[in-house]
C-alpha positions in Angstrom: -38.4 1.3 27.5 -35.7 -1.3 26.8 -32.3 0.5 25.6 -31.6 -0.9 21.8 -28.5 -2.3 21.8 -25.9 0.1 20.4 -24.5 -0.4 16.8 -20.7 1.4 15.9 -20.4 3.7 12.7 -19.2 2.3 9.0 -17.7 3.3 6.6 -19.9 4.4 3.5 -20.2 1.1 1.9 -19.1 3.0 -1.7 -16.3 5.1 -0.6 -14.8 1.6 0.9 -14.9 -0.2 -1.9 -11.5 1.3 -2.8 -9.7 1.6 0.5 -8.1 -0.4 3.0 -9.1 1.4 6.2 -11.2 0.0 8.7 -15.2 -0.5 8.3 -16.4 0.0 11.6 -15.5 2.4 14.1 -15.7 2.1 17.6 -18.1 3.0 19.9 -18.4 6.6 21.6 -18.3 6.4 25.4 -21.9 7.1 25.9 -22.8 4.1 23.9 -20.5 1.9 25.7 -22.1 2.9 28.9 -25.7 2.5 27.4 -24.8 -1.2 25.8 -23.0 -2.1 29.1 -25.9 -1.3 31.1 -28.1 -3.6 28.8 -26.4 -6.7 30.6 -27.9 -8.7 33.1 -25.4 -9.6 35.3 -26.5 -13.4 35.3 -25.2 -15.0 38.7 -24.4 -18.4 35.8 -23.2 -16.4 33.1 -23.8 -18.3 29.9 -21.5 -15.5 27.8 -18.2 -16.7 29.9 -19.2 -20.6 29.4 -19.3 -19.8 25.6 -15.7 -18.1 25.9 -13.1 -20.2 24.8 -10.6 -18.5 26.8 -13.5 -17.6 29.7 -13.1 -14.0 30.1 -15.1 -12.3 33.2 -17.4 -11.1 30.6 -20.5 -9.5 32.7 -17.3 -8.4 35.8 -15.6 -6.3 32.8 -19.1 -4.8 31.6 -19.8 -3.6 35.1 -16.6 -1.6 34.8 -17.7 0.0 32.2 -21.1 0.4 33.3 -19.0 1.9 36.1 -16.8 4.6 34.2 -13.6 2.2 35.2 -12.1 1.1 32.3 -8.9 0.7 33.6 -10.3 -2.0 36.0 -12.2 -3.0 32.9 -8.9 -4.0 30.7 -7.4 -5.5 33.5 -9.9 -8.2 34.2 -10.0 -9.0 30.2 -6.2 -9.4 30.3 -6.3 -11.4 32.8 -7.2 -13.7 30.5 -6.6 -12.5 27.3 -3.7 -10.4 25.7 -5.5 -9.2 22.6 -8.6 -8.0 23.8 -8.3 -4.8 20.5 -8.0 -8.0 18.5 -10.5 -10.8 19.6 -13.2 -7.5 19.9 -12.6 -6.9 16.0 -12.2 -10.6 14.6 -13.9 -13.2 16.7 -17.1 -14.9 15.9 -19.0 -13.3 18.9 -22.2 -14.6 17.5 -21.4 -17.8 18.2 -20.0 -17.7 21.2 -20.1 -15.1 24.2 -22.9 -13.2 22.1 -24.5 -16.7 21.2 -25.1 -17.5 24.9 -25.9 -14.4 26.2 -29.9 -14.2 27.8 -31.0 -11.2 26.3 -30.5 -13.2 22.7 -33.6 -15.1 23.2 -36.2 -12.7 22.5 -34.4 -9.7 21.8 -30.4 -8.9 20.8 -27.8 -9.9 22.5 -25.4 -7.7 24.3 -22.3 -6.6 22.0 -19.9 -7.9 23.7 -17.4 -7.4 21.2 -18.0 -4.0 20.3 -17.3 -3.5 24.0 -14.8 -6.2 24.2 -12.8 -4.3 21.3 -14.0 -0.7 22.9 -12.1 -1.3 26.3 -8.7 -2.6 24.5 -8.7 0.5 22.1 -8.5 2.8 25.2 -6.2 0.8 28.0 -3.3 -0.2 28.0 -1.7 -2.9 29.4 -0.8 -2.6 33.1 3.1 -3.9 33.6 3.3 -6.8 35.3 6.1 -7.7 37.5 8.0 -10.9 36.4 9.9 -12.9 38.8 12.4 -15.0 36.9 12.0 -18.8 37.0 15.0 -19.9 35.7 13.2 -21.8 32.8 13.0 -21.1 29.1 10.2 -22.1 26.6 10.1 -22.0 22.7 7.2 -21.0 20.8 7.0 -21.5 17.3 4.7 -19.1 15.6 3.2 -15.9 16.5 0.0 -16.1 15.3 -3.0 -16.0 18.1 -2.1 -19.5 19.8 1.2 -18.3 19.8 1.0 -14.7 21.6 -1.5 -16.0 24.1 1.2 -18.9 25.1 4.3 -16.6 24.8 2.0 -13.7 27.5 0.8 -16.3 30.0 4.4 -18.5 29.9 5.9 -15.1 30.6 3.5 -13.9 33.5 5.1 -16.7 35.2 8.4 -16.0 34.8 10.0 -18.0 32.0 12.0 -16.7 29.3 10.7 -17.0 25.9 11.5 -16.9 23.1 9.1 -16.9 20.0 10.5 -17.6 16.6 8.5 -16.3 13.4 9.1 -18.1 9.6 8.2 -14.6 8.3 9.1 -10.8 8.8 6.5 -9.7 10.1 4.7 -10.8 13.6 1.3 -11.6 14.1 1.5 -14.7 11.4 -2.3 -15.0 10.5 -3.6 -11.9 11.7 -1.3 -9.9 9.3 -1.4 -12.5 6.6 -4.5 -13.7 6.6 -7.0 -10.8 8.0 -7.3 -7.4 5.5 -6.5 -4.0 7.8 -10.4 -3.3 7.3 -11.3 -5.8 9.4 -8.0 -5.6 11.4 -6.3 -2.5 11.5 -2.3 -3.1 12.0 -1.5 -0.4 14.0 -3.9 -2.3 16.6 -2.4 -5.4 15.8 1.5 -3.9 16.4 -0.1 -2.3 19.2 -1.2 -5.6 21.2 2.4 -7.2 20.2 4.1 -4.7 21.8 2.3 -5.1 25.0 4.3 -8.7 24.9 7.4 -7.3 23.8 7.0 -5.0 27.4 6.9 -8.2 29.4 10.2 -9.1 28.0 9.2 -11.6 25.4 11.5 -11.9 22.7 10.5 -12.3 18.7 12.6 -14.0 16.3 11.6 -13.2 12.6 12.8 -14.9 9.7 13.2 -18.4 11.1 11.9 -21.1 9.7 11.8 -23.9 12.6 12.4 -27.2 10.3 15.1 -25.3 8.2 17.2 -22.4 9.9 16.6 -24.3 12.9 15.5 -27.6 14.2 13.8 -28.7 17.3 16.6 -30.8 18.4 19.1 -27.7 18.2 16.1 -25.7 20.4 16.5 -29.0 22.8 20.1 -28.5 22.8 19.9 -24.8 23.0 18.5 -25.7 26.5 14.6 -25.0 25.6 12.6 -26.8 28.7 9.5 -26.7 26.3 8.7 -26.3 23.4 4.7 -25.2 22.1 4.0 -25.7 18.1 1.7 -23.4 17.1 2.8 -22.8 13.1 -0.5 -22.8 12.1 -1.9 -24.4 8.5 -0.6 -22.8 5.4 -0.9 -25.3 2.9 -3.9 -24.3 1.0 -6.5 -26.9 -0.3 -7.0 -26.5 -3.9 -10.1 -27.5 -6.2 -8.9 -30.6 -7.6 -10.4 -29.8 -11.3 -9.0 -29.4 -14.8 -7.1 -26.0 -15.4 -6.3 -25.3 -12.0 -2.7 -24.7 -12.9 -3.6 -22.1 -15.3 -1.7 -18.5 -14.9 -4.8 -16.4 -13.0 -5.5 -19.0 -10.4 -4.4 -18.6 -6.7 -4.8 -19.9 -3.1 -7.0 -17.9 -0.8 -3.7 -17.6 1.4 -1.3 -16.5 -1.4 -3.7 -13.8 -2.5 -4.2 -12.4 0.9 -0.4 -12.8 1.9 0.6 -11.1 -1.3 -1.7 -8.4 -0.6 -1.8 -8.0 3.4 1.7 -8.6 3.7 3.6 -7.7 0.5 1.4 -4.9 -0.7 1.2 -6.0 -4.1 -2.1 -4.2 -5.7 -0.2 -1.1 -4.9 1.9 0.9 -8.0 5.4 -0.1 -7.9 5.2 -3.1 -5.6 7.9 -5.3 -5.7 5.3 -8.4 -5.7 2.8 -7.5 -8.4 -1.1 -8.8 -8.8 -2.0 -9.6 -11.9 -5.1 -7.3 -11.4 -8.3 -8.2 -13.9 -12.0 -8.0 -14.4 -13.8 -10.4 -13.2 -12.9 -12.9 -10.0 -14.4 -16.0 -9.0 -13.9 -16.3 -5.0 -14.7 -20.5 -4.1 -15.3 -21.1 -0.6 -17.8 -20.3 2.0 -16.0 -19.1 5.1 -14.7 -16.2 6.7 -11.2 -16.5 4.3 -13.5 -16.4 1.3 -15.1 -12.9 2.4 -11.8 -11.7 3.2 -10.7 -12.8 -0.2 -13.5 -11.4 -2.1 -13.8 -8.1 -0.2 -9.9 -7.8 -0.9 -10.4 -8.2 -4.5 -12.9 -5.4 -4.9 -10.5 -3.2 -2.8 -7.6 -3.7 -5.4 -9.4 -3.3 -8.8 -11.6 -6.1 -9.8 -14.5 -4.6 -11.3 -16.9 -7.9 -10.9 -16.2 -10.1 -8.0 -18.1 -13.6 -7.0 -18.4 -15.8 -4.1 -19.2 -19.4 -5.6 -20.5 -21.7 -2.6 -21.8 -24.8 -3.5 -24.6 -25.4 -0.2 -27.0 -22.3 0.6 -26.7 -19.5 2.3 -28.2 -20.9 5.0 -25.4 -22.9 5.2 -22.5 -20.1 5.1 -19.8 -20.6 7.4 -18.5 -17.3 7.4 -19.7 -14.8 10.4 -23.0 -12.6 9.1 -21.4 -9.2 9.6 -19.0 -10.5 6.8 -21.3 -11.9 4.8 -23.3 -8.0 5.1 -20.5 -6.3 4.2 -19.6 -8.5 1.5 -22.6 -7.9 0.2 -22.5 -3.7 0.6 -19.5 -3.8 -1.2 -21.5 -5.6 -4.2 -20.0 -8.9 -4.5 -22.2 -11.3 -6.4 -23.2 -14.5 -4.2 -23.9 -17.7 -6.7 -24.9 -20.4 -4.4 -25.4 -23.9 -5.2 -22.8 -23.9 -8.0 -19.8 -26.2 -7.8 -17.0 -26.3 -9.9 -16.3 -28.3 -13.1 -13.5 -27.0 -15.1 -11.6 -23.5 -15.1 -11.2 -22.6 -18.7 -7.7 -21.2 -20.3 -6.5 -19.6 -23.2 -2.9 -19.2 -23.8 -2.5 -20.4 -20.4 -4.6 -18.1 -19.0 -8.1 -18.3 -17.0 -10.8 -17.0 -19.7 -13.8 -18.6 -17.2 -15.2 -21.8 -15.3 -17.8 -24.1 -15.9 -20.1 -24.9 -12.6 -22.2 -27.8 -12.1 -25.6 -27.0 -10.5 -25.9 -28.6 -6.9 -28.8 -28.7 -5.0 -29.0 -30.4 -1.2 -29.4 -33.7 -0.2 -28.9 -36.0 3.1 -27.1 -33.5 5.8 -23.3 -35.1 6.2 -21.0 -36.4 9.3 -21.5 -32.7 11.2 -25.4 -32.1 10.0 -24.8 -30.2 7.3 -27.1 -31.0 4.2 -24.7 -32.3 1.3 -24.4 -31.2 -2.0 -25.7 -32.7 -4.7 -24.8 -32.6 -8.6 -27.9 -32.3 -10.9 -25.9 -33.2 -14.2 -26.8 -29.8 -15.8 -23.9 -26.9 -15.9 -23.5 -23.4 -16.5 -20.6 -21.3 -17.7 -19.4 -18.1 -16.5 -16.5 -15.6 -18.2 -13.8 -14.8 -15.7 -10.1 -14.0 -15.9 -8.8 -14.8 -12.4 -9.7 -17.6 -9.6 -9.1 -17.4 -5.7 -9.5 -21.0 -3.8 -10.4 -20.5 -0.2 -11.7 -24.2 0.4 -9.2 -24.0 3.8 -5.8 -25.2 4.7 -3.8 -27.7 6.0 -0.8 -28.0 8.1 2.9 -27.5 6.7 4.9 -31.1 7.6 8.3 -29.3 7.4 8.6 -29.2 11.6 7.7 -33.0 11.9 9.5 -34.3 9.0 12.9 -32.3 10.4 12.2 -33.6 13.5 11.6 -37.2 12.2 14.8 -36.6 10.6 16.4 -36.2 14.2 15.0 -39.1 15.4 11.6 -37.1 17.4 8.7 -38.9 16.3 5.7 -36.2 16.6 2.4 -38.1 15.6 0.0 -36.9 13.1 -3.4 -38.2 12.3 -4.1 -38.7 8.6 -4.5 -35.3 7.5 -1.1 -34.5 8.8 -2.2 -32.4 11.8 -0.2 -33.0 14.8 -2.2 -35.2 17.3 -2.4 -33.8 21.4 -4.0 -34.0 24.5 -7.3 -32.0 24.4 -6.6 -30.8 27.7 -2.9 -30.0 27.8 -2.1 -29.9 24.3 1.1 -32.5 25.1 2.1 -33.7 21.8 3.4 -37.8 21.7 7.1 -35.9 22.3 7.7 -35.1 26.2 7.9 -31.3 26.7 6.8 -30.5 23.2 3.3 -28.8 22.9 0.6 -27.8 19.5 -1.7 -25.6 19.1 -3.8 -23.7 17.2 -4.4 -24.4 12.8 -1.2 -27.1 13.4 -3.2 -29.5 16.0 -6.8 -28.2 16.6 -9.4 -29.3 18.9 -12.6 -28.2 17.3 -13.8 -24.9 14.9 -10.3 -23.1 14.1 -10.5 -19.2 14.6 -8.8 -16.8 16.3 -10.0 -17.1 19.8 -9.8 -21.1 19.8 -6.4 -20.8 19.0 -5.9 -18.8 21.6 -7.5 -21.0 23.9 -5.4 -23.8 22.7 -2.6 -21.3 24.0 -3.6 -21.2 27.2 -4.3 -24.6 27.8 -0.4 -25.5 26.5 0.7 -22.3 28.8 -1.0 -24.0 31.8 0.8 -27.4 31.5 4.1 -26.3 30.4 3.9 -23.7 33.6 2.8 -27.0 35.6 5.7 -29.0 34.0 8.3 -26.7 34.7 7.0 -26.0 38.4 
């Protein structure tokens, strides 16, 4: 008989409606032996091909098959520094997992539960550094920006990483809720870099506190960009300045990072009823599940395509669902409604689908007729774009960084070179495709690679 691929324990999907700690658990050593022993071995594995940073996905499973895991987390960090975190928060479905064999007539093998499985129980081996003489800056340290600082440090440089806020990790503390991504994992994985000698700067805003020309003169022989995109898009509607409305990314930074919700927070939420969540995508789950987990009694996801056509990955959209959030789809919106300033509800226009767009999605179509629904507090998670404070600074100095029209910083799909000599982006500042977390990283080690071939 075929084994069934191994699924990791929840959380009871009541009793986490009202905590922060983590969902899943991890799985047991006898399941990870079972679920590694479900993979092929395929001499033209498919799973590494859909890796954006190309871990040695089936040589790592054999390990494990093999009762090594220490020979296990060594060949993942190879190639990847935050195997706890890519294992807990990457869209596996739609890449390693997505191109896996077993997948076409059966389930896939879970490579991230496995992934995740092997970082929660190794730790990083110390690598010896032999000093290059160079020194790199990397601005941000978000996913594009740890993966740079670990591989520029591998070969010898000294860097330095500078964060605009006081906490590290920028938006996998910010932006990702402790029950998908638990921080002691996340602090865990950051000290593994901190090991290797890389240094963190926290509180410095590059633009402000410091400019790239003072890195430049502060002897920086590179320089990789990797602030990520916190400028939220809003709605664009009547009333969207009401008290009650926020951006995805303020509600979740207020929350993840400032721990308001909690009694006696020095950054209180304006906690009510009912919450209207707009937005599709991973952020919008995050957003909505968040909500529920701090008070509101009633909490919707407003999407204005299908399910079919949700962006965000389908164990989010499960678990939204467990925790009883309320999915309206084709529903776009009109107006938010106020009284004294404040949100009292939202009128949504009914869509339905018409011609698929520019990436093959079917557009959205109004059908003139509308529908209104009570509310008392909005969250926008329609996506982000990129800050211009770095460019404009640097402008300023007389470095001309080219954007494209949306303001992201144009580079070299390959080596991520920006139009600047020896100044890199990466990640939600200058992507190259889908942004998550492990195509930032990618973009990380592509930059790593040419700055390590520049400086050679």
């Amino acid at each position: 008989m075929p084994i069934e691929r191994q699924r990791v324990k929840e959380q009871d999907k009541v009793e986490r409606r009202r905590n922060f700690d983590a969902v899943e658990s991890n799985l047991t050593p006898e399941q990870a032996k079972l679920e590694a022993s479900r993979c092929l071995n395929c001499k033209n594995p498919r799973c590494v091909q859909g890796c954006p940073v190309n871990i040695k996905i089936p040589d790592f499973i054999q390990a494990v098959k093999n009762d090594d895991l220490k020979k296990a987390g060594e060949i993942i960090r190879e190639t990847s520094m935050l195997p706890s975190v890519c294992g807990r928060v990457c869209p596996q479905e739609r890449q390693c997992e997505g191109q896996c064999v077993l997948g076409i007539k059966g389930e896939p093998v879970s490579i991230g539960a496995l992934e995740r499985y092997v970082g929660d129980n190794t730790e990083a081996e110390k690598t010896q550094i032999v000093p290059s003489g160079k020194k790199v800056a990397v601005i941000g340290s978000g996913c594009a920006g740890i993966t740079a600082a670990a591989d520029l440090r591998k070969a010898g440089h000294e860097v330095v990483v500078f964060e605009a806020l006081h906490k590290l990790g920028g938006v996998l503390r910010y932006g990702i809720p402790p029950f998908r991504l638990p921080r002691k994992v996340l602090d865990r994985e950051i000290e593994s870099l901190k090991a290797m000698g890389v240094e963190f700067k926290t509180n410095v805003v590059v633009g402000k506190s410091v400019t790239l020309k003072q890195l430049k003169d502060d002897g920086f022989d590179a320089i990789f960009i990797c602030s990520g995109a916190g400028l939220p898009k809003m709605l664009g509607v009547k009333g969207e300045n009401l008290n009650g409305v926020y951006s995805a990314n303020e509600f979740l930074t207020r929350v993840n990072l400032m721990g308001a919700g909690k009694e006696n927070s020095t950054t209180p939420l304006r906690v009510g009823k009912k919450v209207a969540v707009f937005g599709g995508g991973n952020v919008a789950m995050d957003a909505a599940r968040t909500a529920v987990r701090v008070g509101f009694e009633e909490v919707y996801i407003i999407y204005r395509r299908t399910e079919k056509e949700l962006p965000a990955r389908l164990e989010e959209i499960r678990h939204a669902k467990e925790e009883g959030i309320i999915f309206k789809f084709l529903y776009a919106p009109k107006e938010i409604l106020g009284e004294e300033g404040y949100v009292k509800g939202v009128e949504l226009e009914v869509m339905e689908l018409g011609e698929p767009d520019e990436s093959g999605r079917r557009s959205p179509v109004p059908t003139g007729k509308f529908e209104t629904i009570k509310l008392d507090t909005v969250i926008v998670a329609l996506g982000t774009g990129p800050n211009p404070i770095i460019q404009k600074s640097a402008s300023a100095d007389g470095i001309e960084i080219i954007t494209d029209r949306k303001g992201y910083i144009t580079v070299d799909s390959e080596t991520r070179l920006t139009s600047v000599e020896n100044i890199y982006a990466g990640g939600d500042v200058a992507p190259v495709g889908t942004s998550n977390a492990i195509n930032a990283m990618g973009a990380g080690k592509k930059a790593a690679k040419a700055i390590n071939e520049l400086l050679k």
